[in-house]
C-alpha positions as CSV (number, residue, x, y, z in Angstrom):
1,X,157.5,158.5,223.3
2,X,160.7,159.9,223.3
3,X,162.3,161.1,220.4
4,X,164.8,158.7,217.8
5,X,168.7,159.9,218.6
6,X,170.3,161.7,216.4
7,X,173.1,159.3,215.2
8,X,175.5,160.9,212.5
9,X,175.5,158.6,209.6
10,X,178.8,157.1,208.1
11,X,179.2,157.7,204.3
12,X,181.3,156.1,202.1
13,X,181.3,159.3,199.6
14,X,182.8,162.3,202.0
15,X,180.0,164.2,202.3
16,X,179.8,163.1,206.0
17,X,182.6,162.4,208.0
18,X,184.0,158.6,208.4
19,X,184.1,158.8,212.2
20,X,181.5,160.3,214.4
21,X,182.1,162.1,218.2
22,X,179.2,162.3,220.7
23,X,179.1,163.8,224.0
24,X,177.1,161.9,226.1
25,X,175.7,162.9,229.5
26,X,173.9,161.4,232.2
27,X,172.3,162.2,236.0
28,X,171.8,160.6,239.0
29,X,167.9,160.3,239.6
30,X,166.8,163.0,241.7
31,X,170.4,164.9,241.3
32,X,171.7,162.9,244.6
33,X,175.3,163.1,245.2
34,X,175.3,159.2,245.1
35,X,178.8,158.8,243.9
36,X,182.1,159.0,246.3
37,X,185.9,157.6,245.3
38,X,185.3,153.7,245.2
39,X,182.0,154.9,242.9
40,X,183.5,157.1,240.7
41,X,187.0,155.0,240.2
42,X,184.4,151.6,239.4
43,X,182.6,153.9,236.5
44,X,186.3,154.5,235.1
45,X,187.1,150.8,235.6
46,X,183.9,149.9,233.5
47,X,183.8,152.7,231.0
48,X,187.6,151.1,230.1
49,X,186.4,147.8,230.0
50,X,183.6,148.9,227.5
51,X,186.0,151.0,225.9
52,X,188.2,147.7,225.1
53,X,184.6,145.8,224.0
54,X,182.8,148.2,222.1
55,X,186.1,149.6,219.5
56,X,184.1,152.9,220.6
57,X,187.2,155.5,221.7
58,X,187.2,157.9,225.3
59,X,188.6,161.3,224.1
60,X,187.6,162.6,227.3
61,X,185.5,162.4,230.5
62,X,184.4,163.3,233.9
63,X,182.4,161.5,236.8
64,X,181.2,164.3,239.0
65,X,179.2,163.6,242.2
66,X,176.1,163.0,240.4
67,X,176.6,163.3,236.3
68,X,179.8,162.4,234.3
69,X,180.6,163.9,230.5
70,X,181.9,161.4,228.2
71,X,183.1,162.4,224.9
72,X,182.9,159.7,222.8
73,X,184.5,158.6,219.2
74,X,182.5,155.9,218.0
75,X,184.0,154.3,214.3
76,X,182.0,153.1,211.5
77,X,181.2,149.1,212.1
78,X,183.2,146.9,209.4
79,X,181.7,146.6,205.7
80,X,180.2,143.8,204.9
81,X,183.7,143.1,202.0
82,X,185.6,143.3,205.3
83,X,183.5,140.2,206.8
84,X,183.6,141.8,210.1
85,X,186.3,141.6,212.6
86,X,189.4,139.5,213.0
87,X,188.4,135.8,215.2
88,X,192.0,137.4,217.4
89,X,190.4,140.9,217.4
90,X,187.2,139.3,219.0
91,X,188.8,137.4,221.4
92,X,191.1,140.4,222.8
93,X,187.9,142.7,222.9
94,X,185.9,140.0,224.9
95,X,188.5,140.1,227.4
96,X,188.2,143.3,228.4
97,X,184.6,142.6,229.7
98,X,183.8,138.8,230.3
99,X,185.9,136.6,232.5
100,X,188.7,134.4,230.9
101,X,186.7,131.3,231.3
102,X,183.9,132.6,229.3
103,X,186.3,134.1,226.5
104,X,187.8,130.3,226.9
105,X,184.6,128.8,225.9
106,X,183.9,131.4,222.8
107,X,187.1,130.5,221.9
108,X,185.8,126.8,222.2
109,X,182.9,127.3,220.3
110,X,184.9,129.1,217.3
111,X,187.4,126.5,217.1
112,X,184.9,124.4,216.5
113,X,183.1,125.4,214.2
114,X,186.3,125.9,212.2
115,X,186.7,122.6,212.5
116,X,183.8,121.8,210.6
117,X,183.9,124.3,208.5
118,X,187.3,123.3,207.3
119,X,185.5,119.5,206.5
120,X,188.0,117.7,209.3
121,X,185.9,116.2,211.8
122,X,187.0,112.5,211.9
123,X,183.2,111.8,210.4
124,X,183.5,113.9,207.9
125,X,185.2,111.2,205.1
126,X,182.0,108.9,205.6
127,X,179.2,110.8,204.2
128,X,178.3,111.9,201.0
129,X,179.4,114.5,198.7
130,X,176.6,116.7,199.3
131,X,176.1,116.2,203.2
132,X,180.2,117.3,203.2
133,X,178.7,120.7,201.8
134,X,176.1,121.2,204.0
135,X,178.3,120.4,207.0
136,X,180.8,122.9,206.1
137,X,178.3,125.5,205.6
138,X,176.6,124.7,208.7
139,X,180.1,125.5,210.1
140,X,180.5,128.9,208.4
141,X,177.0,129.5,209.4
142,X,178.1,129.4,213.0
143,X,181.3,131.1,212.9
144,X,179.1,134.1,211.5
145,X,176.5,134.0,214.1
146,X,179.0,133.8,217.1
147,X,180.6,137.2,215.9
148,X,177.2,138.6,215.2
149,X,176.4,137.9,218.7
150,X,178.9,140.4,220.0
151,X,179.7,142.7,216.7
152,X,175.7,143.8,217.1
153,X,177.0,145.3,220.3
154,X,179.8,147.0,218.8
155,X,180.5,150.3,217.3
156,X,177.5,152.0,218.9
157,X,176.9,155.0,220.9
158,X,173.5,153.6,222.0
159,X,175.0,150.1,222.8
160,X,177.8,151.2,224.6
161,X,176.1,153.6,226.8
162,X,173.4,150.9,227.3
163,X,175.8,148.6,228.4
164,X,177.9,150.9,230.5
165,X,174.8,152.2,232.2
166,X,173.3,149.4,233.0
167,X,176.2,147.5,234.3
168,X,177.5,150.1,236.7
169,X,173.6,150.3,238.1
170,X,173.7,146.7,239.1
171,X,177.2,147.0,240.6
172,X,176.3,150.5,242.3
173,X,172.7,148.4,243.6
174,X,174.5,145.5,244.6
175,X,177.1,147.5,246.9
176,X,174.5,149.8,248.6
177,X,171.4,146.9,249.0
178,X,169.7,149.4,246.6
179,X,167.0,148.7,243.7
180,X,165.6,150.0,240.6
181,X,166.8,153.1,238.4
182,X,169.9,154.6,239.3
183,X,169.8,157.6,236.2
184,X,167.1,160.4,236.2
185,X,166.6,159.8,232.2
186,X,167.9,158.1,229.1
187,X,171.3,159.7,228.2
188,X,172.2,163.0,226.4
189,X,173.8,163.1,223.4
190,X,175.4,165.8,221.2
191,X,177.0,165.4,218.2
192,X,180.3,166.9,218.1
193,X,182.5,167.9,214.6
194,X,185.9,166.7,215.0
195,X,188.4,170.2,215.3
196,X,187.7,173.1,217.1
197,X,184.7,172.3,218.1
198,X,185.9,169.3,220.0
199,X,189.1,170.7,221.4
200,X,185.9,173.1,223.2
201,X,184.2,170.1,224.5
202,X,187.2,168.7,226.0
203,X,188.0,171.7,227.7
204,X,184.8,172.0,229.2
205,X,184.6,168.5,230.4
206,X,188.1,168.4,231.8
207,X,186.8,172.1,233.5
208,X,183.8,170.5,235.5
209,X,185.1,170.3,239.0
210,X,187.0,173.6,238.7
211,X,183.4,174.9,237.5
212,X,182.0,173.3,240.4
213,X,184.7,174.8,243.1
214,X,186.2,171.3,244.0
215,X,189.6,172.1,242.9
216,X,191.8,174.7,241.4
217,X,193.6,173.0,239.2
218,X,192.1,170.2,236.6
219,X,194.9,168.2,237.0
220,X,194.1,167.6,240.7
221,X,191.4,166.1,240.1
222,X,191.9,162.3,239.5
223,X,188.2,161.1,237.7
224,X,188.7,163.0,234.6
225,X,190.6,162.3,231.4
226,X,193.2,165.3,231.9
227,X,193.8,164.1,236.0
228,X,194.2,160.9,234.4
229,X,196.4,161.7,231.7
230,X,198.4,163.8,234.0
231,X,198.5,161.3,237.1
232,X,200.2,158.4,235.7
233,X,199.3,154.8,236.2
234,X,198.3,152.2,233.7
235,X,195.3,154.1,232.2
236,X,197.6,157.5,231.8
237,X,198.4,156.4,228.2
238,X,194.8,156.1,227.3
239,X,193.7,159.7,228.6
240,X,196.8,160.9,227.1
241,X,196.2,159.3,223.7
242,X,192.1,160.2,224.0
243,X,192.9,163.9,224.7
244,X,195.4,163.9,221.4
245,X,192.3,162.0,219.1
246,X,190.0,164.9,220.3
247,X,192.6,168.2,219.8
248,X,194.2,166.5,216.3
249,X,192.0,164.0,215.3
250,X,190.9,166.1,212.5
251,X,194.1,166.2,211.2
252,X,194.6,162.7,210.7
253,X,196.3,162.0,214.2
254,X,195.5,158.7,214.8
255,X,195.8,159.5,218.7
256,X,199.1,158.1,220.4
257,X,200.3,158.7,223.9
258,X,203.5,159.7,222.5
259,X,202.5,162.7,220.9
260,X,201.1,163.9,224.3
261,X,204.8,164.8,225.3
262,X,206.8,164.6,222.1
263,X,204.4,166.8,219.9
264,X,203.8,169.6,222.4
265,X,200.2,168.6,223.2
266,X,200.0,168.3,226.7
267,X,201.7,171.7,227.0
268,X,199.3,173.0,224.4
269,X,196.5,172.1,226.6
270,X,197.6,172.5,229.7
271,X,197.9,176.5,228.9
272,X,194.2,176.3,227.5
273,X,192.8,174.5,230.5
274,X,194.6,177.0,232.6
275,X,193.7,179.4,230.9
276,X,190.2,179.0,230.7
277,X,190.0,178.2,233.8
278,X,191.5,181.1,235.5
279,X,189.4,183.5,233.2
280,X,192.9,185.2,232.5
281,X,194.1,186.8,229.6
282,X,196.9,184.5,228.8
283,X,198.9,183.8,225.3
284,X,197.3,180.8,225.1
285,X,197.8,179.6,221.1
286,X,198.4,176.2,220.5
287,X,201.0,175.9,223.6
288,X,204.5,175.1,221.6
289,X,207.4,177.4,221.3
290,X,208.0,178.5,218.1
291,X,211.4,179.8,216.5
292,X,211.7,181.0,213.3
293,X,215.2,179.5,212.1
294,X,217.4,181.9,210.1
295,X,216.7,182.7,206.0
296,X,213.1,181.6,206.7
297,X,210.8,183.1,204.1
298,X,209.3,186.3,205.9
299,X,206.2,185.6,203.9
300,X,205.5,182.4,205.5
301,X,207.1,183.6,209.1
302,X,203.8,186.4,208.9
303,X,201.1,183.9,207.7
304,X,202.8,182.1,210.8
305,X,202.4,184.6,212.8
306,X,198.9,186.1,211.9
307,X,198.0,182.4,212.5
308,X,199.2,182.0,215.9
309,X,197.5,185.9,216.5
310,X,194.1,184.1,215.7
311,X,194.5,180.9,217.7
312,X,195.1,183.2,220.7
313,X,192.0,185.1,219.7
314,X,189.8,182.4,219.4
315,X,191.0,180.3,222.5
316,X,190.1,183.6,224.7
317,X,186.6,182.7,223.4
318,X,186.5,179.1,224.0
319,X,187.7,180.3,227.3
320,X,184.9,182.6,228.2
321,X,182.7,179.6,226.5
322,X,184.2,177.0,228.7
323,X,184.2,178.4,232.2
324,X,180.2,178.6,232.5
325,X,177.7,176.0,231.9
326,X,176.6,175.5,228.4
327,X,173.3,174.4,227.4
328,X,174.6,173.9,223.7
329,X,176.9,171.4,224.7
330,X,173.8,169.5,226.3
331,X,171.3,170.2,224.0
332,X,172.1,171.5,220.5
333,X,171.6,167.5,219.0
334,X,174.2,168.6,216.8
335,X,177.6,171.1,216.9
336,X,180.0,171.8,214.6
337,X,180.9,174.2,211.2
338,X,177.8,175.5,209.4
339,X,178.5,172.9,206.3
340,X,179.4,170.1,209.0
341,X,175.4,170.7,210.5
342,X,173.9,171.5,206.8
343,X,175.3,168.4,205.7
344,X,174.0,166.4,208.8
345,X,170.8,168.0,208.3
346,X,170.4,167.5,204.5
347,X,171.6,163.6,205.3
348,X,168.3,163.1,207.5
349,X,166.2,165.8,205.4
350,X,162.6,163.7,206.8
351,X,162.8,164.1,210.4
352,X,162.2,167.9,209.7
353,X,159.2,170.0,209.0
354,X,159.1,171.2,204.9
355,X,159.2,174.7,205.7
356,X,162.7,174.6,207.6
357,X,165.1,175.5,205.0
358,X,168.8,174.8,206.8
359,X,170.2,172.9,209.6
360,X,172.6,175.7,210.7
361,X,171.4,178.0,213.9
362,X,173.7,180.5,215.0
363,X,175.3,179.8,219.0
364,X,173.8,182.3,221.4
365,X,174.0,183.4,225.1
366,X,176.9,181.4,226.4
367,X,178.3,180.9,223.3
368,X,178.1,183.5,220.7
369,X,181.7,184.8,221.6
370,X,182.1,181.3,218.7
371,X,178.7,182.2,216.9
372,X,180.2,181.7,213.5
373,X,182.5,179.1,214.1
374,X,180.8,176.9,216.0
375,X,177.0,176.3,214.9
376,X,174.1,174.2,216.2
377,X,171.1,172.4,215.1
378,X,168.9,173.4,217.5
379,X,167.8,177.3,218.2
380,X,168.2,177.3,221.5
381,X,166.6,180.8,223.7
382,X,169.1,180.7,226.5
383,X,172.4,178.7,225.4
């Protein structure tokens, strides 16, 4: 039997982190290189459509030949006090995956049991007091079950990938007069601390098909969230606002497509990807041009600087990280600062044997140039 995920959990008392970032990975069965244009821009169409369904948030992808990266923000579901979503909210995310006359007939089926619920069915003045009450309930009754019908599905690394996957197999079968499994195993999933850790991941998504030799430049290639982001077109604001989520999400950024250009963003990560990608030794800080305006405080200008000196530092790390294949990023269950995993680990204390003392293993082979910074769950041999 395989093992249970590991699914951060959401905590209403900080110690764990209100949102939760996966990267998720999956292969075509026997490593075929199954998937051309019309295949790989149909997995984009559908991971959007999911996307819009699940309230689960693209920071960034890639669909290679035979894999794709997703990196995946998935929110805490509503609290019970919050009753769930909006009835509008539920009707705009059913759109983005059923057709409009099966969102028309939810939206039947809610307005009617509002209708009861509210006591104004043209029978409703005829019966008794206490049938009145039990029609009205029987109303609220339903107008909870038809959200729990699709709010189960929402908010859910399992169910979105389940849903994703499984859709794009039958459309992938249907199209080639194919059967059966299209993915070589369940999906891969790592979880990812918002920050520096997922700035990395990005990078090394958005790196894939200069890693694999099929272009020089990331932005040339069009199935990825940078490409996207870059290339324009009606899903350029979501790349754009995804890639934002994943560099500033940990400090508060809500993610807008906006900031891409106004705050300096895509500049900032356009010099990382190049530079990580060229294996060059480039000033590659955060990417903005900074002036120090006259009668600035020289103390805060050189805590400035010294902080710019160490971003430049530590992205020539990520770059040697990024450029070659990772197992971490596959297979360390868990990534992030050493409190971030020693918190995760102490949260799900049973899974592991008595005698393990910590969660926190130091990075190795690929990935010790960030051994420190960035730490895993798993002690891996060859990273």
């Amino acid at each position: 039997m395989p093992k249970p995920r590991l699914i951060i959990p959401h905590s209403s008392d900080g110690t764990l982190p209100d949102l939760a970032i996966y990267h998720a990975t999956s292969r075509v069965v026997h490593r075929q290189f199954l998937f051309q244009d019309e295949e790989k821009e149909q997995f984009r169409v559908l991971m959007r459509m999911y996307e819009r369904f699940s309230g689960c948030r693209v920071l960034s992808y890639c669909v290679m030949t035979n894999h794709f990266h997703l990196l995946l923000e998935v929110p805490p579901p509503p609290s019970e006090e919050e009753f769930g979503i909006s009835e509008e909210e539920l009707i705009h995310r059913l759109g983005g995956l059923y057709s409009r006359a099966y969102v028309a007939g939810v939206k039947a089926e809610i307005l009617e049991a509002r209708t009861i619920a509210a006591g104004k069915r043209e029978h409703f003045s005829r019966l008794s007091l206490a049938d009145q009450k039990k029609e009205m309930a029987y109303g609220r009754a339903q107008l909870t079950a038809i959200s729990e019908r699709f709010t189960k599905r929402m908010h859910s690394l399992s169910e979105f990938m389940r849903g994703l996957l499984q859709r794009y197999t039958r459309w992938f079968n249907k199209r080639h007069g194919m059967r059966g499994t299209l993915w070589e195993d369940r999906f891969h999933s790592v979880i990812v601390q918002s920050g520096l850790t997922s700035r990395t991941m990005a990078a090394y998504i958005d790196l894939n098909p200069v890693r694999a030799g099929i272009c020089k430049d990331p932005a040339d290639y069009r199935w990825s969230s940078y490409g996207e982001a870059v290339g324009g077109g009606r899903g350029a604001t979501k790349a754009q606002s995804g890639l934002v989520r994943a560099l500033r999400g940990h400090e508060g950024h809500a993610g807008t497509s906006r900031a891409w250009a106004q705050g300096g963003i895509s500049n900032e990560y356009r010099k990382l990807l190049l530079t990580n990608g060229s294996e060059q030794k480039e000033n590659c800080s955060d990417g903005r041009k900074r002036t120090h305006r006259k009668g600035m405080d020289k103390k805060v200008a050189e805590k400035e600087k010294a902080r710019l000196e160490n971003e430049e530092a530590r992205d020539l790390k990520i770059a040697k990280a990024v450029h070659c294949k990772v197992r971490y990023f596959r297979d360390g269950a868990v990534l992030g600062s050493k409190k971030f995993v020693n918190d995760f680990f102490e949260s799900q204390r049973n899974r592991f044997s008595p005698k393990r003392k910590d969660g926190a293993r130091k990075a190795r082979g690929s990935l010790k140039e960030l051994a420190g910074e960035i730490w895993s769950l798993r002690d891996l041999k060859d990273g």
